[in-house]
N, C-alpha and C positions, 0 to 999 in steps of 0.2 A: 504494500500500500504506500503514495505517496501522498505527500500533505503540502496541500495548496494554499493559496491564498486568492481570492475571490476580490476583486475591487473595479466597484459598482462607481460608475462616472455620473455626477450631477444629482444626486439624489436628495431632499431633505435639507435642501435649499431653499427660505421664505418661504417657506410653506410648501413648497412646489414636489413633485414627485414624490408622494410618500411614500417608504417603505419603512417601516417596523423592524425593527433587527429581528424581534421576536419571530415573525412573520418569514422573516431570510431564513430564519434558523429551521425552519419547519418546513421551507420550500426544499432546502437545501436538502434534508431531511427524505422530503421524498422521493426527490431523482435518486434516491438510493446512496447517498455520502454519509460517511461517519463523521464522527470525534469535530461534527459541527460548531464552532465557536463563531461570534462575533465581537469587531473591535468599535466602540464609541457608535456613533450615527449615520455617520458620512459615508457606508458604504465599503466596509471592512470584514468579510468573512473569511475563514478558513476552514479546510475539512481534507478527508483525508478519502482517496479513491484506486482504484486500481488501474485506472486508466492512465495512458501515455499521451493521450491528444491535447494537450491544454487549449486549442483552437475549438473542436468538437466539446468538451467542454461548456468552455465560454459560448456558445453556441445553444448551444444544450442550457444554460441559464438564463441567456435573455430572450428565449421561445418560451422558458417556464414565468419567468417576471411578468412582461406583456400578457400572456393568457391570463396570469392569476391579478394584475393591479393595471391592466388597460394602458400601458404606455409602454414606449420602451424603454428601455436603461443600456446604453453598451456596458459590456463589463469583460474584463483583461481577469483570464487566472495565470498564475505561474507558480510554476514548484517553490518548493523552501530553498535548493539548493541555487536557483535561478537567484531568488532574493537576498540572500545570502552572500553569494559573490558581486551582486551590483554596488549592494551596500559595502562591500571589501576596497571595492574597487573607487569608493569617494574620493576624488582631486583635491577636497576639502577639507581640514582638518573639521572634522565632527566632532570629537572628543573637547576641543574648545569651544564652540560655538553652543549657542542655545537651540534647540531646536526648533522654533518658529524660522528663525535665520536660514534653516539649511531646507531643500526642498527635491525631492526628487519628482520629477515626472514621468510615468511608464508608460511605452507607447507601444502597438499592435504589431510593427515594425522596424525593420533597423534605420535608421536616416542616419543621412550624410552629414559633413561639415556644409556643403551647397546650398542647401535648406536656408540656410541661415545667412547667408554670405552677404545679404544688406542689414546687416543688423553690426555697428561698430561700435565694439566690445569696450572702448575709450571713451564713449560716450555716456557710459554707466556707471564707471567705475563709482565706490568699490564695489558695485555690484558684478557680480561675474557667472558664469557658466562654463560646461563642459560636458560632453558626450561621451555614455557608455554604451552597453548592451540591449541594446532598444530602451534605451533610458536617458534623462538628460537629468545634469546635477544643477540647482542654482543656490547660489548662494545670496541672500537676500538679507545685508545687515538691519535694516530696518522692519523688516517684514514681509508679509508676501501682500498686504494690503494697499503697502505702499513704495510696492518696486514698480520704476518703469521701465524696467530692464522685463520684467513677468510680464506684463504691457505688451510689452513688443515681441518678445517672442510667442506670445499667444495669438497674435493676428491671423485673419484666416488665409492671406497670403505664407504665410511661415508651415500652418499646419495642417493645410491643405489635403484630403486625401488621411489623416491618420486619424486613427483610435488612442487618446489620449488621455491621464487624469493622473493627477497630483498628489502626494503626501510629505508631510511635514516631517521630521527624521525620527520626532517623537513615536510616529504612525509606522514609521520605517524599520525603528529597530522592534518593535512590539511585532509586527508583522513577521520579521526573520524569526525572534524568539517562539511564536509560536506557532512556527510552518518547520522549526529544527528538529530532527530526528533526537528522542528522548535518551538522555542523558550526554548530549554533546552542546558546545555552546558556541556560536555563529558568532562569526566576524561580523560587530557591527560598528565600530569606529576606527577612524584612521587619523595618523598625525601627520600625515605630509601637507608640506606648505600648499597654499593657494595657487591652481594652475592657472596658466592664462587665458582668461576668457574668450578664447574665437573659435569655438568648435561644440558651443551645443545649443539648448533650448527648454520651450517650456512652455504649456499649452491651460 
């Protein structure tokens, strides 16, 4: 069995798109997944399946969302081991930083530096970013409510074409801690200095 994580885009925002964790946890429940858990509101499940398709999956849960609460939801799963390594792989020193500050965004696909190539990384500073494994890291000293660095790399010129959505590192390492195989403990900070921002994004 492998243990997923489930991360529902847009949900539970102003009122808008309700789902109920309680309600995820009991859907989730019935397409046949164990050791079902949920994180905070926004859109955070985990569980654990036998299955190797994380695309069929994801797939498989916003066919179950839409029948049962009338709207869609995209939603991205990926393994623990998936989550684990993105979060290893931070440009950013995590371990200093607070968590609203740091922000990952996971996307359905791998993108390029190109994507982004009107976006000048100088113009932000110190805000900054950088590109992983179908993921982009942003670093956001002030917050993510008031980056315009987040701003712009969110435009639909930039993200045209993806399946994307957000978490904060708080959300990040909670996510890795409980998608890790029982009794080992996941890489989830790193101290390497600040990379240089012209190689990612953030939707």
């Amino acid at each position: 069995m492998t243990m997923y994580a489930a991360l529902l885009r847009g949900i539970n925002v102003s009122g808008h798109k309700k789902v109920p964790m309680a309600e995820l946890r009991t859907l989730l429940t019935e397409l046949g997944h164990g050791d079902v858990r949920t994180h905070l509101q926004s859109g955070n499940a985990v569980f654990s399946s036998p299955s190797d398709d994380e695309n069929a999956l994801a797939a498989e849960l916003e066919q179950a969302i839409e029948k049962r609460f009338g709207f869609p939801v995209p939603c991205l799963v990926r393994d623990g081991a998936y989550l684990a390594a993105v979060a290893a792989a931070c440009p950013f020193p995590a371990a200093e930083l607070e968590g609203k500050q740091l922000h990952i965004t996971y996307y359905d696909q791998p993108v390029d530096a190109g994507r982004f190539a009107r976006i000048d990384p100088a113009a932000f500073l110190p805000e900054a970013f950088g590109l992983g494994d179908r993921a982009l890291y942003l670093y956001a000293p002030d917050g993510l409510g008031r980056s315009k660095l987040a701003e712009a790399l969110s435009r639909s010129s930039v993200t045209k074409g993806l399946v994307a959505t957000s978490r904060n590192w708080n959300t990040v390492v909670k996510l890795v801690e409980m998608t890790a195989p029982t009794g080992t403990t996941a890489p989830t900070e790193t101290t390497a200095p600040p990379a240089p921002a012209h190689d990612g994004a953030r939707t």
